[in-house]
Every structure is written in C-alpha cells, then in structure tokens.
C-alpha positions in Angstrom: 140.5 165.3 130.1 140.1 161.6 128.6 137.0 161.4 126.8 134.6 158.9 126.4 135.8 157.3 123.1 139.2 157.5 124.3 138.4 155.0 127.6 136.3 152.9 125.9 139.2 152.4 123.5 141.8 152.0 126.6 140.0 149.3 127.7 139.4 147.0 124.1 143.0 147.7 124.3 143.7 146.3 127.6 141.3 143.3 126.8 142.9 142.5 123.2 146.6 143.0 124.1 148.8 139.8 125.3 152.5 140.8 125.8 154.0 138.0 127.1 156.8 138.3 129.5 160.4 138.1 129.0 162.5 138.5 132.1 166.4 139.3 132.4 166.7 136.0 134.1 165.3 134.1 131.2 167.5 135.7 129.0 170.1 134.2 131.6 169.1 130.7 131.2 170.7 128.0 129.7 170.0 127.5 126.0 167.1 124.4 126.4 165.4 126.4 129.0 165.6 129.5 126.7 164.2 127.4 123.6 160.8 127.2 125.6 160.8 130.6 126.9 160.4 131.4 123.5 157.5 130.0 122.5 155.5 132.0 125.0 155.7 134.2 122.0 153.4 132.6 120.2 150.5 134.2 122.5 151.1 137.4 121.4 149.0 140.1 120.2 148.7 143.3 119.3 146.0 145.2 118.7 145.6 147.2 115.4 143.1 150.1 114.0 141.6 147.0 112.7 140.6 145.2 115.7 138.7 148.3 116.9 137.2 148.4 113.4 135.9 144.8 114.0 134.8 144.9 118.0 132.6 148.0 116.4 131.1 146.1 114.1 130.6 142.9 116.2 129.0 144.9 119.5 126.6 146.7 117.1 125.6 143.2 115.0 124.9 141.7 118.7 123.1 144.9 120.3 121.0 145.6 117.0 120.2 142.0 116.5 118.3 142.0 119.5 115.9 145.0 119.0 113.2 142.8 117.3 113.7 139.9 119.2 112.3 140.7 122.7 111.2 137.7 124.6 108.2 139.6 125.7 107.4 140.8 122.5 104.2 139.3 120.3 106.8 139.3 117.2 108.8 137.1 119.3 106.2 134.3 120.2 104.6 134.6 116.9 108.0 133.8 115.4 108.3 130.9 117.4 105.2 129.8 116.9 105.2 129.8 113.4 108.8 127.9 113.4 107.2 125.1 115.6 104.5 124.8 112.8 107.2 124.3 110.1 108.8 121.5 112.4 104.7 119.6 112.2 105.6 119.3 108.2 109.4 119.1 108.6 109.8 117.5 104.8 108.6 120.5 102.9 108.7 123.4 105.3 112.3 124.8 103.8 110.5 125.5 101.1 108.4 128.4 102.6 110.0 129.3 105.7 111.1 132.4 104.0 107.6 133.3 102.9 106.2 132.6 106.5 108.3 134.9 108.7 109.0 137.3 106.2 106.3 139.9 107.6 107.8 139.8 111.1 110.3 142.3 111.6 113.8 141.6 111.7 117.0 144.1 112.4 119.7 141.7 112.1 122.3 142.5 109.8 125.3 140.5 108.8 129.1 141.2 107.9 132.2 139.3 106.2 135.5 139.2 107.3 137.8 138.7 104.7 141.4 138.1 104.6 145.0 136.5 103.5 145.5 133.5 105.9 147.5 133.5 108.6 146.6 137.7 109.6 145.1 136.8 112.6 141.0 137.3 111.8 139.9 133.8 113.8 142.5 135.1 116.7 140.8 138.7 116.6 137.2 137.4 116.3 137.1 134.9 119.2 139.3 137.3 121.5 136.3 139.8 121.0 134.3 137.0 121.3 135.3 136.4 124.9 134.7 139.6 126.1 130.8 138.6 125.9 129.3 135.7 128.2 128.6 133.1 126.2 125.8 132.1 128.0 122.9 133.8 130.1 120.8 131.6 132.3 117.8 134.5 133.1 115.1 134.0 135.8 113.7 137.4 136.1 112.9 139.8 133.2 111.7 143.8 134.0 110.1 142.3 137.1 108.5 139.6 135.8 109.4 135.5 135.8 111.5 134.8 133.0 113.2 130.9 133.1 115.1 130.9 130.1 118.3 130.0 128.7 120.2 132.6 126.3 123.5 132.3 123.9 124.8 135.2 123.4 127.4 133.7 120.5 128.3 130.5 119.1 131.3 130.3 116.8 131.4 127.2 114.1 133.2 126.4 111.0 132.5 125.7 107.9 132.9 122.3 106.6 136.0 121.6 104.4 133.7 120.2 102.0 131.4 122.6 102.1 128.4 120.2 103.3 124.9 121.6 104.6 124.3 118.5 106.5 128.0 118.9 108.1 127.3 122.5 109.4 124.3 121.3 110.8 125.5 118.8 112.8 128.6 121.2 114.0 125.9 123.7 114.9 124.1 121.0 116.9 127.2 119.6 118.8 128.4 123.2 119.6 125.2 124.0 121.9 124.9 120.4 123.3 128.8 121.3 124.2 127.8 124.4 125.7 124.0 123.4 127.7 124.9 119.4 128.1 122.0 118.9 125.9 121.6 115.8 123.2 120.3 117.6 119.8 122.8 116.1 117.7 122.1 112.9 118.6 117.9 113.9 118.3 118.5 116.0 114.6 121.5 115.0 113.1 121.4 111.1 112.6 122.5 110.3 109.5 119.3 110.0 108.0 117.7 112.9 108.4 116.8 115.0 105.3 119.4 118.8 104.7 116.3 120.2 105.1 115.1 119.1 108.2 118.1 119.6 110.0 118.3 123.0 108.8 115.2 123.7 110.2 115.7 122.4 113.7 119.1 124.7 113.7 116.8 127.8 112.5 114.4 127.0 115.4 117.0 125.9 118.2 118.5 129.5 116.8 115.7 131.4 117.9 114.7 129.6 120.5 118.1 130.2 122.4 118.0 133.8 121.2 121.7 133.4 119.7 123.1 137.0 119.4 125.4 136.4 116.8 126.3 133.0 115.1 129.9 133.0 114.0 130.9 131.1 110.9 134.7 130.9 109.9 136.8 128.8 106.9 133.5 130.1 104.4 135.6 129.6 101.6 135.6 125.7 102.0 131.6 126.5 100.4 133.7 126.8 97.2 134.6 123.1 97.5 130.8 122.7 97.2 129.2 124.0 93.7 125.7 122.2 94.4 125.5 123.3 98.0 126.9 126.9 97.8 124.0 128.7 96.8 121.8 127.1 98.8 123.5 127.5 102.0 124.7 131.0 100.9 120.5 131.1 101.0 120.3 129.5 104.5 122.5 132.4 106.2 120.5 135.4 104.8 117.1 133.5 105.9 118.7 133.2 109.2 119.5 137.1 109.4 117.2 138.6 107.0 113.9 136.7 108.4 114.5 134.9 111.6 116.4 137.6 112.7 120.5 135.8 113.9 123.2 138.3 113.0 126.0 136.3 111.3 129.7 137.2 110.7 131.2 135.1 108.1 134.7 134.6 108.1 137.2 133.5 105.2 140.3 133.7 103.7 140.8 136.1 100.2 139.3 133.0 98.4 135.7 133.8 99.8 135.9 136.8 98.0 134.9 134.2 94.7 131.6 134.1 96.4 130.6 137.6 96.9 131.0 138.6 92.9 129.6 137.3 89.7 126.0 136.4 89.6 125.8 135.5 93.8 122.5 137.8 95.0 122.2 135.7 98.1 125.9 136.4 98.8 126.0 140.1 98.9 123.1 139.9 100.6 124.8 137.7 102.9 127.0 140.5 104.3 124.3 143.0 104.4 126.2 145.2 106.9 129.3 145.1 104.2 132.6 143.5 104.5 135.9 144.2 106.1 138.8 143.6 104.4 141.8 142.4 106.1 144.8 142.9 104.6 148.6 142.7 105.4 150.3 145.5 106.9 152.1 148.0 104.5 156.0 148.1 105.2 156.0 152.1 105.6 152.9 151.9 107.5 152.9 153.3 111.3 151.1 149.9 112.7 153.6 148.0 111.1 156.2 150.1 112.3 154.2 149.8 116.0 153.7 146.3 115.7 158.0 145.4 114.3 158.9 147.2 117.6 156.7 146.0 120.2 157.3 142.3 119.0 161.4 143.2 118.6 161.4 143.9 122.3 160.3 139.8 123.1 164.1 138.8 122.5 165.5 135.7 124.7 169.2 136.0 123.4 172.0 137.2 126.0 173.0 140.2 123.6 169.7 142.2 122.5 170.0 143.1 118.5 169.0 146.5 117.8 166.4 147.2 115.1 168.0 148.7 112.0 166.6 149.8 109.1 168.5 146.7 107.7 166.6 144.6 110.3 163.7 146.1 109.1 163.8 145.9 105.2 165.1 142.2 106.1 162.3 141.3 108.0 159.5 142.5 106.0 160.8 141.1 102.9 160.4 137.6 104.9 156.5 137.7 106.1 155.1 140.5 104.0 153.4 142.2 107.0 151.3 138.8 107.6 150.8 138.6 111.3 151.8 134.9 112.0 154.5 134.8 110.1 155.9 137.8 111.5 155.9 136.1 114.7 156.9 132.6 113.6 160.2 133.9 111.8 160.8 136.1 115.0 160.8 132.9 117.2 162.6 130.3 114.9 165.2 133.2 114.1 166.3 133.9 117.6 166.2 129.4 118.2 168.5 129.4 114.8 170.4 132.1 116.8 170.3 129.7 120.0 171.6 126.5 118.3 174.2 128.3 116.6 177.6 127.7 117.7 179.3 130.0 115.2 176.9 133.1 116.4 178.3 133.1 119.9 177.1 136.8 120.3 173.7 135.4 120.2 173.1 138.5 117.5 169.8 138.7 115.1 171.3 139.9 111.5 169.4 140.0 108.1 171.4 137.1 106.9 169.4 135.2 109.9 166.3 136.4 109.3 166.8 135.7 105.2 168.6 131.8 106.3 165.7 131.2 108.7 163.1 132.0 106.0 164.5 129.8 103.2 165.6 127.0 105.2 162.7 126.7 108.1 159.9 128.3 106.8 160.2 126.4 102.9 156.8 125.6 103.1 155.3 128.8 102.9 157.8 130.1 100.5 155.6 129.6 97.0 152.8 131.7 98.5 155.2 134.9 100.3 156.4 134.8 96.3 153.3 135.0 94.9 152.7 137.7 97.6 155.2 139.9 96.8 154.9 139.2 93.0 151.1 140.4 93.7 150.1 137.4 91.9 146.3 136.9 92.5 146.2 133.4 90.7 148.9 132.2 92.6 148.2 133.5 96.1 144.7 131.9 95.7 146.3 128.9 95.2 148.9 128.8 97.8 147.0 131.2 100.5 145.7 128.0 102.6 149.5 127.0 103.6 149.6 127.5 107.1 152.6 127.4 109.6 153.1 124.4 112.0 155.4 126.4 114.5 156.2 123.0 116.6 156.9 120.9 113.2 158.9 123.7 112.4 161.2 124.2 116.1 161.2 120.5 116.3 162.4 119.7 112.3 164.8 122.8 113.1 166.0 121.5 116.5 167.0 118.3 115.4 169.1 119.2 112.2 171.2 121.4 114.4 171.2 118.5 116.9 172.5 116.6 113.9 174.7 119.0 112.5 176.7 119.5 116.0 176.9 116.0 116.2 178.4 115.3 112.7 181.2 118.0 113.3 182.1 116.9 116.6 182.5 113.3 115.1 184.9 115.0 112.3 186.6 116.6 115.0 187.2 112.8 117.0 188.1 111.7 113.5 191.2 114.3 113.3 193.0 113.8 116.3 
C-alpha cells in the first residue's frame, strides 16, 4: 500500500518533471530539422532529493506565515493600522517601524538558497512557485463578506547594484504587473526618499497579504557596501515584525554575507539555509540524472553510455545542472555538422572537443571547480551559458569550415 508521503511525493514529481519528447521520426529528420529538435532539450528537468527538500521548506514558509496574519484577526487590523500611521509621517517612520509592530505577533520565518550558478535554484524555485495561485481575489470568508485581493507570492530580484530604491521600485512594478494597478508610478518617482518607498512596499506587503516574497541574484547586495546592511535590515523587519516570509536566493558569493560580523544576515535566514551544491560523480542522482538526460539523443545511431562516456562527461560540467545539459545539446549538433562522424556517434573525444572549443567561456571557472579553488570560483561563478550564442557561433564555423574544404576540393580538380 502507497502511503501518504509516498503520493504526495508522486505528485511534486509529476509537477516538477519536464521530459521532453524525442520521437523515432525526429531522429529520422534531416540534419536542420534535427538541429531544432534539439533544443527542446533545454526544457528539461529533473527532479532531485533537493527539490523535495526545497518545496518542503517553501509550503511550510507560506502555510506558517499565515498563522498570525488572519484578516479577521485584531493583530491583523492593528497591524495595518499602525503601518497607515507610519505612512502620516512618511520621512522619519523607518526609523521606528521596528519598535511599533514589534509587540504584534509574527510566525514568519525566512530561508536562503544558496548555490554555484548555473544548478538550476531560480528554475526549481519558480517551478514550485507555480504550483501556487499567484493570486486570490476572495469575496466570502467563514461565511462572512470578505472583498479582498490576496498574493500568494511575488518573485523579484535583486538589483545588480545592489540599490534599495531599485528593489523598491521592482517590488512596485511586479504587483502593478500582476493587479493593473499604478504604485510605481504613485511611490517610486525619482524623488521619493529610500525610506519612504520602503515603507509603502512594507504596507502594500501586508496589505495584499503576500505569502511569501521571493528575492533572487542577493549577492548583487555585495556590489553595495553602504546599502547592504541596511537592506539586509529591511528583510528581517519584513519577516520578523510585519510578518512576510522571504526566501532569498544567491549564488556561493551570498554566502560573504551570512559570516563575519552580519547579525541582520543570519537572522535574515531564520529558518536556515539550504545549500545547493553540484552533484557528486559517484553519486546515485547523478547517476539518475546522466541516464535520464542520455536517453534525449537526436542522432540516427544512439551512443551507449560507457563508463568512458561517463568519466568524460563529468569531467566537462562538474555535475552543474546547465552545463550538463548545454554540452549534451551542442555535443550531439557538433555530432550533426560533422561530416567525418558519419555514424552520428557521441565519444569522449566529442564531449572533451565540444567543451574546449564551444563552451571556452566557461572554461576558467569548471577549472577553478575542479581545482576546488574558492577564490577563483568566486570570481568566475557569475559566467553563465548563452546556449543560442553558442549553437549559432558553432553553426556557422562548421558552415564555414564545409565551405572552405569544398572550395579546396574545386581548387584540385
């Protein structure tokens, strides 16, 4: 007998997973027709122990968050009350917000998600996003009238420069996206006061009842050494005393802000953090994932996976999810425009060719990787793959390369 734990899984599974389709008759297809099958490939995803880890986390942040925040509730009205007091004296009331709504319970907590770029945490996080309705429009509410309008999540990032006044305004455009409503243009004119316009997003916060606010790229608040702390500050008043849960996302960089001297940043992750890190070679869900992506193959003669294959291909992305899935694609179109290969076959040499010569970019940082060189992979960890730079670059020096030889050839005879 299944039990409870086990369906509940079945379906996150069923939700997360996106296998896309490769038919025999693709595999038929002329090689231009075969070079866009391929990139359906770039949808795919598999879940991991990981994604479970985070969808636990997420559903209890949401579901928890809401415990002190019932519409109904007196804590709830006083809260708003007292936040529409703060707006009457908008210059100075970030300086006591804290110390206004600190008696009113709160049970939001908040968690980090940290992690080398490019392992699929922005992926995971809106996927389990999306399972939620984003927004509720209520009318009724245990029997009783109840016109409101609720968010259930809103997902922003974090400025590359780490501004205050930035996040604000990306806060403000994403609900006048969402409702059709005109905050940005009432809040976030250019000059309004940091302060103010934090405010007005604490109160349009609660006021909306957000369940969770979603902030991802938090290690561009490194970029910002006056502004860290204090909007390090801002996301624990948000979940400590107006009561938002907050995931913060970031790459292994953000992990600069959580040690040292940063209070306001430990507490900012109040429910802990999860680390997310590459998959292990001799791991079972890297074993799981190599084999589930290894059956996506558009070539007319399907390449086994050997232990050759194997060792090859993990010595090319280091267990990092995109790249996995980036070599597998431009190694199978290096296969495609390959005269000389006319079995269409994968071999190490293609997987080792197609990493030097297609994916150069990334190459400092996969050394620094496997050289588990800290400094370095700081430095490099923000390199990120442009697949379509990449097929097209690729596509048109074997374009180039076919031409030149069959002008040596007309030369010859």
């Amino acid at each position: 007998m299944r039990t409870r734990a086990a369906t509940l899984s079945l379906g996150l599974l069923e939700r997360l997973i996106v296998t896309p389709r490769i038919t025999e008759q693709d595999k038929q297809s002329e090689t231009n027709i075969r070079y866009h099958v391929l990139k359906r490939i770039k949808n795919f995803i598999q879940p991991l122990p990981i994604h479970f880890e985070v969808e636990r986390k997420l559903s209890t942040l949401i579901r928890r968050g809401y415990l002190a925040r019932n519409p109904l509730d007196k804590s709830f009205l006083e809260r708003i009350r007292v936040l529409h007091e703060l707006r009457e004296d908008e210059e100075e009331a970030h300086r006591y917000i804290e110390e206004r709504l600190n008696y009113i319970r709160s049970t939001a907590d908040s968690v980090a998600i940290i992690g080398i770029s490019g392992i699929g945490k922005t992926t995971a996080i809106e996927r389990l996003l999306s399972m939620y309705p984003q927004v509720i429009k209520h009318q009724l509410y245990q029997g009783q009238f109840f016109n409101r309008t609720q968010i259930v999540w809103l997902k922003i990032d974090c400025p590359y420069d780490g501004s205050l006044a930035t996040l604000c305004k990306s806060f403000f455009k994403a609900i006048d996206d969402l409702l059709g409503t005109h905050y940005l243009e009432k809040f976030g004119y250019f000059n309004r006061m940091t302060s103010t316009m934090l405010l007005y997003m604490t109160s349009l916060a609660s006021l909306y009842g957000i369940g969770v606010l979603v902030i991802d790229e938090i290690q561009h608040l490194i970029n910002s050494k006056n502004e860290q702390e204090e909007m390090l500050n801002f996301f624990v008043t948000l979940s400590n005393t107006v009561g938002i849960p907050t995931v913060l996302i970031g790459t292994s960089k953000a992990q600069l802000l959580f040690k040292g001297n940063f209070r306001q940043a430990r507490r900012a992750a109040s429910d802990g953090s999860i680390i997310w890190d590459r998959m292990a070679e001799n791991s079972e869900e890297w074993e799981f994932f190599l084999e589930t992506l290894w059956k996506m193959q558009c070539l007319k003669e399907h390449s086994d996976l050997t232990d050759e294959l194997k060792k090859a291909f993990y010595d090319e992305c280091q267990g990092i999810t995109s790249v996995a899935v980036n070599l597998f694609i431009l190694a199978q179109e290096r296969v495609l425009f390959d005269e000389a290969n006319i079995n269409e076959k994968i071999t190490p040499q293609v997987l080792r060719k197609t990493a030097k010569e297609d994916m150069k970019i990334i190459q400092p940082m996969l050394n620094a990787i496997r050289k588990n060189n800290l400094k370095a992979m700081y430095k490099y960890e923000d390199i990120m793959i442009n697949l379509d730079d990449l097929m097209i670059t690729h596509k048109k020096g074997t374009e180039y390369e076919r031409s030149r030889l069959l002008e040596e050839a007309l030369n010859k005879q």
